[in-house]
C-alpha positions in Angstrom: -8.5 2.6 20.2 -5.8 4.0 17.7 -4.3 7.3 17.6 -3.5 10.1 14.6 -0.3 12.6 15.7 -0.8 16.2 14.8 2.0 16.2 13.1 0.1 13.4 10.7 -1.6 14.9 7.2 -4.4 12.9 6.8 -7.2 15.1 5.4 -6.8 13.8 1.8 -7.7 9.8 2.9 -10.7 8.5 2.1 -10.3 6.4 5.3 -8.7 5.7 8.3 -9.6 3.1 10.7 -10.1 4.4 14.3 -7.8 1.2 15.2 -5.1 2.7 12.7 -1.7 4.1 14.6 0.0 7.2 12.9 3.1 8.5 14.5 4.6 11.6 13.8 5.5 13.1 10.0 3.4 11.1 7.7 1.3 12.0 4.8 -1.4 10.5 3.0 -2.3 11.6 -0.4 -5.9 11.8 -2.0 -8.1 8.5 -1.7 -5.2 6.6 0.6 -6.7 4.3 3.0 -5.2 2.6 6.3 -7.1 -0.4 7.8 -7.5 -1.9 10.8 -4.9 -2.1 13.3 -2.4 -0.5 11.0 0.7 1.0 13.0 2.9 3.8 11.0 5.5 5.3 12.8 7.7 7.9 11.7 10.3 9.4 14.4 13.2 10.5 12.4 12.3 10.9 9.1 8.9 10.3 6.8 6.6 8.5 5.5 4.5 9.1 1.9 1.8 7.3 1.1 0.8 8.2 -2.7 -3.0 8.3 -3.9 -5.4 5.3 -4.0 -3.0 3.4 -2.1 -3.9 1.5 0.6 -2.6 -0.1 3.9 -4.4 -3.7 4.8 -5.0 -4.8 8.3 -1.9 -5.1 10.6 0.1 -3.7 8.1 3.3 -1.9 9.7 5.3 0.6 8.3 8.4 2.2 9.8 11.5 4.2 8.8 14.8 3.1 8.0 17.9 3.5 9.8 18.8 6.0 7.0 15.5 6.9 5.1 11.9 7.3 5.1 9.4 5.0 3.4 8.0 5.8 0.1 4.9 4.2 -1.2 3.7 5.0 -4.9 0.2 5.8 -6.3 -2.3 2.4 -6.5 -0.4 0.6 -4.6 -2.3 -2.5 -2.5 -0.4 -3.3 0.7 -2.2 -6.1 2.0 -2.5 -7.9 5.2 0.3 -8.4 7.9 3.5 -6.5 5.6 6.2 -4.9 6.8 8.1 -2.0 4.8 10.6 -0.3 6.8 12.6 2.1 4.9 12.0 1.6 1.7 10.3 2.9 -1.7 7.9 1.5 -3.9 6.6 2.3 -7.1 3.3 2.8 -8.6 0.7 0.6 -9.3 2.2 -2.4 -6.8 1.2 -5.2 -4.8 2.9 -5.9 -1.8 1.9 -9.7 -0.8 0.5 -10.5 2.4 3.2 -11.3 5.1 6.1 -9.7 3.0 8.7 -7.8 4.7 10.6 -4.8 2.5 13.8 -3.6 4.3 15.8 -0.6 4.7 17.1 1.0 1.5 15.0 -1.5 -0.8 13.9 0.0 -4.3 10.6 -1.6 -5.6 9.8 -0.6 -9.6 6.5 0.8 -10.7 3.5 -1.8 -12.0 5.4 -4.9 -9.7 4.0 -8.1 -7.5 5.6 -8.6 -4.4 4.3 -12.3 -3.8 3.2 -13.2 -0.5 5.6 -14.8 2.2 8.6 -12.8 0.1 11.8 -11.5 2.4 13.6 -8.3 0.4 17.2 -7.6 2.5 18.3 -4.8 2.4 19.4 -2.5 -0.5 17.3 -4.7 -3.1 16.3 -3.0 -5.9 13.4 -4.6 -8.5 13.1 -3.3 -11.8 9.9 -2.0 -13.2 6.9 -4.8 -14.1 8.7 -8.0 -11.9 7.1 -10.7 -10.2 9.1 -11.3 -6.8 8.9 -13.9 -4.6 11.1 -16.3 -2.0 13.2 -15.3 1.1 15.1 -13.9 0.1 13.1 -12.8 -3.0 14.3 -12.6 -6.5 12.4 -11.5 -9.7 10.6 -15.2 -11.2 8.9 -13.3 -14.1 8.8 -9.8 -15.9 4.9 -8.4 -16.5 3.6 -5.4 -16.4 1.0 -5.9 -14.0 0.0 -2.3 -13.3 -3.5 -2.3 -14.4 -4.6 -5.5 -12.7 -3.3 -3.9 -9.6 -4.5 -0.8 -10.2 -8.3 -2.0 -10.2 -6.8 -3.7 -6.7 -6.4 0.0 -5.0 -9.4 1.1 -6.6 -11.4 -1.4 -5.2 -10.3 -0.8 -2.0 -11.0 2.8 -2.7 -14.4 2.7 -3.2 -14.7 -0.2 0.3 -12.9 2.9 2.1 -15.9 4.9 0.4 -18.5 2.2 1.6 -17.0 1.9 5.0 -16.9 5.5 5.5 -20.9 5.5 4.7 -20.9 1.9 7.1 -21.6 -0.2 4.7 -19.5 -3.0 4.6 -20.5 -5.0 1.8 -20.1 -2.7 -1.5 -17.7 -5.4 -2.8 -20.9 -8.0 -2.4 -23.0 -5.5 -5.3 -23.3 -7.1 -8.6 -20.9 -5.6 -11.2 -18.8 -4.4 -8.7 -15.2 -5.3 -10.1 -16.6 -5.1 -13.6 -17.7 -1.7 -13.2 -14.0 -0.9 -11.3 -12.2 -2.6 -14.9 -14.4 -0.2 -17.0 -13.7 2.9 -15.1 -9.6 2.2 -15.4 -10.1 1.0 -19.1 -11.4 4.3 -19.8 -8.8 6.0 -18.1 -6.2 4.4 -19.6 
């Protein structure tokens, strides 16, 4: 189905989907997760991917013409994104369908809204809400902890799915139990 290189360090993830596609030098830190049908390719330079973050389904992720990818800690990619040479912060939310281009900057604690287009070079200040093609910064919040109990969540699904069990979100007090745990944290 999918393929890890050797050259990939993956033994920190809490999950990898055996649909997943991991070229060359990439790195996942602790808890990371990369879903299904996820393609990361890194020929010329690298890619990071920082704890508790994870990669939704058909996400892709590729380097830049003149950089690697950075993602942050927390960070929720969700479904069908593109990030291709960029960096984001921690404790984001990249919106599903989004494309990030080459040399794009993304602050820590931001929401990348859904559909949004970032050309290249943009750089997004710390706690912005971005959307439109191409996207522009609609409102300052810090949104960090909201999307911070995103990544956990899927953290502990990357736990259940490792077990196969594929309904851990369906448990009662699930998300209440995930707000406690990053209250206390905090």
């Amino acid at each position: 189905m999918g393929y890890i290189d050797t050259q990939a360090r993956t033994d920190q993830a809490a999950y990898i989907h055996e649909s997943a596609w991991l070229y060359g030098d990439i790195e996942l830190a602790e808890g990371a997760s990369v879903w299904i049908n996820a393609a990361l390719r890194a020929e010329l330079y690298d890619i990071r991917i920082g704890r508790y973050t994870n990669l939704q389904d058909f996400v892709m992720v590729h380097i830049g013409n003149h950089t690697g990818t950075r993602i942050g800690d927390y960070c929720s990619i969700t479904h069908h994104v593109t990030l291709h040479g960029c960096t984001i912060g921690d404790n984001c939310l990249v919106g599903i369908n989004s494309t990030i281009m080459d040399g794009c900057v993304i602050g820590d604690n931001c929401i990348i809204a859904g559909h949004t287009f970032l050309k290249e070079g943009t750089e997004i200040p710390d706690n912005s809400i971005v959307m439109g093609a191409p996207g522009r910064v609609v409102k300052t919040r810090d949104c960090g902890e909201p999307n911070r109990i995103n990544a956990l969540a899927y953290y502990k699904n990357a736990l259940a799915y490792q077990r196969g069990d594929f309904r851990a979100w369906a448990q009662p007090d699930f998300f209440q139990q995930l707000r406690r745990e990053v209250g206390e944290a905090g």
